[in-house]
C-alpha positions in Angstrom: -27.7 -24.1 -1.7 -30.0 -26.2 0.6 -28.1 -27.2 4.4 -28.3 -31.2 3.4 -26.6 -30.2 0.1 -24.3 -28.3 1.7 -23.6 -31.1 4.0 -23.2 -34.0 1.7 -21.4 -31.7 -0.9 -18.9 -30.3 2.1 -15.4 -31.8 1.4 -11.5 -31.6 2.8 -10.0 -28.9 0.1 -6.4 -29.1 0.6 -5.6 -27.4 -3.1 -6.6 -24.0 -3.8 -6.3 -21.6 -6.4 -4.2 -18.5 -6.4 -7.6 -16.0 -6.7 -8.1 -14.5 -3.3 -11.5 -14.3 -1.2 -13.4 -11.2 -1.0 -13.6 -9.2 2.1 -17.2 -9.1 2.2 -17.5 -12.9 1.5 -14.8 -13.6 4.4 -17.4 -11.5 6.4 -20.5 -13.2 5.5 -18.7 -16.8 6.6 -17.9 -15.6 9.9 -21.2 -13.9 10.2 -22.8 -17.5 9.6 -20.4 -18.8 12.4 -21.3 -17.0 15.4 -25.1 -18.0 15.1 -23.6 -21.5 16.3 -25.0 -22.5 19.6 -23.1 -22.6 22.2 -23.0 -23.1 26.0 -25.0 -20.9 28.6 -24.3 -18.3 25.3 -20.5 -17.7 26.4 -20.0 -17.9 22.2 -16.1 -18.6 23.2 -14.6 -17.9 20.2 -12.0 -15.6 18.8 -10.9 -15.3 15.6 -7.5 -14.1 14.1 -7.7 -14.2 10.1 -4.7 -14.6 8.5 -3.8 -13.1 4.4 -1.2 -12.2 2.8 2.4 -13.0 3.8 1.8 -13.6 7.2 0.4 -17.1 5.9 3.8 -18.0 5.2 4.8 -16.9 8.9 2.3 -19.1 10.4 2.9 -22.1 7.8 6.8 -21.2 9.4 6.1 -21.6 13.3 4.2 -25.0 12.4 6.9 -26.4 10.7 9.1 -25.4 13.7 6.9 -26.6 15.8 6.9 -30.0 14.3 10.5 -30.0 13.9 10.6 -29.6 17.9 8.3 -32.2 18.4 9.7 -34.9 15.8 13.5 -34.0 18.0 11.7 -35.2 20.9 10.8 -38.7 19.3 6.9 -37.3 18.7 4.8 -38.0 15.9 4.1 -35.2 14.3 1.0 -36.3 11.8 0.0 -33.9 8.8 1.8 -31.0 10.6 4.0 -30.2 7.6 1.3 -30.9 4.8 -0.9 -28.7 7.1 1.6 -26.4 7.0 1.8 -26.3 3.2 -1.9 -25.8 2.7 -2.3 -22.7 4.7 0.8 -21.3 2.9 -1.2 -22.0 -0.3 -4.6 -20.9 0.9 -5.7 -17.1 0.2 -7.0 -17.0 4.2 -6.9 -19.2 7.1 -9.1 -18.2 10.5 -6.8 -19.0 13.7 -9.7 -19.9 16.3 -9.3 -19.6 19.9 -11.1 -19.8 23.0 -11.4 -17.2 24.8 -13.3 -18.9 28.0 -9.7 -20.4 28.9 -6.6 -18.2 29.1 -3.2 -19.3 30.6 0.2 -18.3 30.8 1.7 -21.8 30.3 3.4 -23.1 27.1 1.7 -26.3 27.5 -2.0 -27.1 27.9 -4.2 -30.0 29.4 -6.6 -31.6 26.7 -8.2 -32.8 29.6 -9.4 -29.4 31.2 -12.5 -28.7 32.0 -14.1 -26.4 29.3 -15.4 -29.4 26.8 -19.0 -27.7 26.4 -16.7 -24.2 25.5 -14.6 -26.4 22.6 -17.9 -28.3 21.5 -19.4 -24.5 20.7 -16.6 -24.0 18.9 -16.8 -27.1 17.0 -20.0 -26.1 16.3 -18.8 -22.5 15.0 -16.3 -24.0 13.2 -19.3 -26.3 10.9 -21.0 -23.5 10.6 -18.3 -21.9 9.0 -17.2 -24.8 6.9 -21.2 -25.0 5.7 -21.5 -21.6 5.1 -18.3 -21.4 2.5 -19.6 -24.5 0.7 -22.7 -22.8 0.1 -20.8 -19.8 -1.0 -18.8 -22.1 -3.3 -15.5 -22.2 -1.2 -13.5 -24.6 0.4 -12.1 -25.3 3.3 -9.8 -27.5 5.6 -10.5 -27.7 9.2 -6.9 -27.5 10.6 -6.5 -28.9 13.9 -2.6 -29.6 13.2 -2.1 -25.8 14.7 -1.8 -27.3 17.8 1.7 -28.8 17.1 2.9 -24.9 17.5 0.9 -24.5 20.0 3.0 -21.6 22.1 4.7 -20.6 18.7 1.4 -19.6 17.4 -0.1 -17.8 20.7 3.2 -15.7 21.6 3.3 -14.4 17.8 -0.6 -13.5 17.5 0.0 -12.1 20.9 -2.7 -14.1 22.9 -3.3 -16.1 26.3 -6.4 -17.6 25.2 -6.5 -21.3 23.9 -5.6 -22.2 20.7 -8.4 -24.4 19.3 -7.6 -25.1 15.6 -7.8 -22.9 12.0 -9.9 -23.2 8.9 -8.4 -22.4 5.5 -10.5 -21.1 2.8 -9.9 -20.1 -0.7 -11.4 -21.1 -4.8 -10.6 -25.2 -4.6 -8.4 -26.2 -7.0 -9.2 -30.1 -6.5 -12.8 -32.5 -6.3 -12.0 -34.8 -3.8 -14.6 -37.7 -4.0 -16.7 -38.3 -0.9 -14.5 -40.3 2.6 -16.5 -44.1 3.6 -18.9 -42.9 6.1 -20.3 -45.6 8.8 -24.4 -45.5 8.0 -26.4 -44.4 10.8 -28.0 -47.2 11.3 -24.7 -49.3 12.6 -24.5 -47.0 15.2 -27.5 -45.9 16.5 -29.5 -47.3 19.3 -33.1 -46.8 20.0 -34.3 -46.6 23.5 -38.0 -45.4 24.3 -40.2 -46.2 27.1 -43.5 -45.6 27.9 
C-alpha cells in the first residue's frame, strides 16, 4: 500500500473482530514505529503490549479511574467507551516516555519534554500507518491518561504515561471525519 493511501485510507476503528493479531505482524508494526524521528535521537518511547485478559485489567483501572474523576465533578470524556474498546481489541500498545520519570501521582502537561511527546506522536503515526498498510486497525487512545497512576503502579513503571494504540481485524468502515483543506490554513511567506 502506497504512504498517501495509507494516509487517506487511515481511520478511528473502534470495533474489532474477535480474530487475534499475529506475533510477527505485532512485531513488524512496532518495527515500522521506532524508524520515527525523534529529538537529538533520544527515541523516548517504551512500549508495554497488552493481550489476553490483562486487556480486561487495563479496560478496569480506566473505568476506575474515571469513576474517581467523575466523584470529583470532572469530566471524564470517552474514558468508558475507551475503556470498552481495548477490552474488545485483540492488543493495545501502552506508550510511555521514558525521557521523563517521576514518583508523583499527578503530572504537569506543561513540563518541559514537548519535542520528547512530539517523537512520540510521531511513533505513534507510524504505527497507526504501518497497521493500515498491513490491513489493521487502530484507535489512538489518549483516554489512558484518566488512570493515569492506576495504569503506571500496575505496569510497574515511573516513566510517563503518553497514551495506547489498540489494534485488531476492524469489524466497522467508518466513512472519512470533515477535514479543514490546506489551503484555509496555510500561509505563504518567502522573501528574496
Amino acid at each position: 500500500m502506497d504512504v498517501f493511501e495509507a494516509i487517506s485510507a487511515r481511520r478511528s476503528i473502534r470495533a474489532f473482530k474477535g480474530a487475534p493479531v499475529a506475533r510477527d505482524l505485532l512485531e513488524r508494526i512496532l518495527s515500522a514505529a521506532v524508524l520515527a524521528p525523534s529529538a537529538k535521537n533520544r527515541q523516548p518511547w517504551r512500549f508495554v503490549v497488552v493481550e489476553g485478559k490483562a486487556r480486561g485489567r487495563l479496560a478496569g483501572l480506566m473505568k476506575e479511574g474515571a469513576a474517581y474523576l467523575r466523584g470529583r465533578g470532572e469530566d471524564t470524556g470517552s474514558c468508558d467507551w475507551s475503556a470498552a474498546v481495548i477490552e474488545q481489541a485483540p492488543v493495545t500498545v501502552v506508550i510511555f516516555n521514558a525521557e521523563f520519570e517521576h514518583d508523583g501521582l499527578i503530572f504537569d502537561a506543561n513540563h518541559y519534554n514537548a519535542p520528547d511527546v512530539q517523537s512520540i506522536g510521531a511513533m505513534i503515526q507510524n504505527m497507526l500507518l504501518a497497521a493500515q498498510a498491513e490491513g489493521l486497525g487502530t484507535l489512538w487512545i489518549c483516554d489512558v491518561l484518566c488512570a493515569y497512576p492506576l495504569i503506571r503502579e500496575w505496569l510497574g513503571r515511573r516513566q510517563e504515561l503518553v497514551a495506547a494504540v489498540s489494534i485488531g481485524w476492524p469489524d466497522q468502515s467508518p466513512q472519512a471525519r470533515p477535514r479543514t483543506d490546506w489551503r484555509e490554513i496555510t500561509e505563504w511567506k518567502s522573501e528574496a
